[in-house]
Each structure stands twice: as structure tokens, then as C-alpha cells.
N, C-alpha and C positions, 0 to 999 in steps of 0.2 A: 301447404298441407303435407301432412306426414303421408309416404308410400309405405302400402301394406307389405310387410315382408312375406315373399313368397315360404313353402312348406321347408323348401329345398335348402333355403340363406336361411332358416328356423334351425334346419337339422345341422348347417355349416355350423352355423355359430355354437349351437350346442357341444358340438364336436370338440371344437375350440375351446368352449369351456370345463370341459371335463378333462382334455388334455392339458389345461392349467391347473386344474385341483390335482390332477396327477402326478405333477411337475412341485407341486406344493407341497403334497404329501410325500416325496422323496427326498425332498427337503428336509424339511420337519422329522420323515427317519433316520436322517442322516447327523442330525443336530443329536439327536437322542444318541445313538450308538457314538456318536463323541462324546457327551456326555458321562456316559455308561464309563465309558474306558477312563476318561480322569478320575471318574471316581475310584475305580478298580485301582488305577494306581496308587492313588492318594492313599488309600486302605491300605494297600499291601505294602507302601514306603514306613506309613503310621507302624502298622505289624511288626514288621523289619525292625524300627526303632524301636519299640516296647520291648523286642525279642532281645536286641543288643545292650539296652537298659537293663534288663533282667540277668543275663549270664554274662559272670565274670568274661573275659576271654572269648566271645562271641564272635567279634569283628576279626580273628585268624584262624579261627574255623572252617573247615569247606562247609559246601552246603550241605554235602550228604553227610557229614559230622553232626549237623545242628537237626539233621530228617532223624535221625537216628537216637536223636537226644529227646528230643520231643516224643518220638515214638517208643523210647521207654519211660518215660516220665508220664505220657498220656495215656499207656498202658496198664495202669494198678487200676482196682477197682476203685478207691479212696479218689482217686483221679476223674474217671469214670464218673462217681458218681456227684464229687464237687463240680462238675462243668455241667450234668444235668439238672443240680439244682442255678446254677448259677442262668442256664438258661429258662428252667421256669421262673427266673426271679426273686429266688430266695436271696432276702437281701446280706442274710447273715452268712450267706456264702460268698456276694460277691464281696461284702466288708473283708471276708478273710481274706480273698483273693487282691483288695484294694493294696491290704496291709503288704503283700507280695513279701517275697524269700527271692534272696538272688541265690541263684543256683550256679556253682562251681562244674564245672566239666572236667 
């Protein structure tokens, strides 16, 4: 016959087991923020490539050359407001955008 678990070996082992979903769940955040981060990379490697696919002379740039280029280019209102449309989804903005201009520095 099975022995009644006393309140005391109830509350142990409870303990025990909350301190394993705790332990799981640190886990499981931990996968996530790896996660997170390859993505972030992968993004910003893709970007980077788009970026040097796009301007001529890009890859002997500095960086603050190409922040600079960007931020007058991103600058016009024409700029402005084709990235607005292009995020509500206007397709005939992202088509123009598909068709792309390499731009010369």
C-alpha cells in the first residue's frame, strides 16, 4: 500500500517543482534572446548587402560616409514619403522601389 504523503513532503516536492518550471522557463528565455540576436544579425548582414548592392563604391566607404549618404537621401520629402507609402503597402511604390537606382557617391 501506498504511504500518505505527509503536508510537509506535499509542500517539498511542490517547491521542487516550481523550482523546475523556473529553471525551464530560463531556459526557454534564454533560447529566445539567442534567437532574437541571429535574427538581428542575419537582418542587418542582408541590409549591409542590399546597402553595397545598391551604391556604386560602397564597400570603401566609412561608415559615417554611408550614415551621411543615407541621411541625405532619406532626407527629401519624395524620400519621405515613398518609404511611407512603401510601408503602408502601396505596391506601386514598393515596384518602384524593386526596380531600384544604384546610386553613385
Amino acid at each position: 500500500m501506498a504511504q500518505k504523503k505527509t503536508v510537509a513532503e506535499q509542500i517539498a516536492l511542490a517547491k521542487e517543482d516550481i523550482k523546475q518550471q523556473e529553471n525551464k522557463l530560463k531556459q526557454l528565455q534564454q533560447k529566445q534572446r539567442e534567437q532574437e540576436r541571429k535574427d538581428r544579425t542575419r537582418r542587418l548582414i542582408e541590409r549591409g548587402a542590399i546597402l553595397e548592392s545598391l551604391v556604386d563604391g560602397a564597400e570603401t566607404l566609412a561608415n559615417e560616409q554611408i550614415k551621411t549618404l543615407l541621411q541625405s537621401v532619406l532626407s527629401t520629402a519624395a524620400a519621405r514619403d515613398r518609404l511611407t507609402a512603401i510601408v503602408a503597402g502601396n505596391a506601386n511604390a514598393t515596384e518602384e522601389t524593386a526596380q531600384g537606382q544604384r546610386v553613385t557617391p
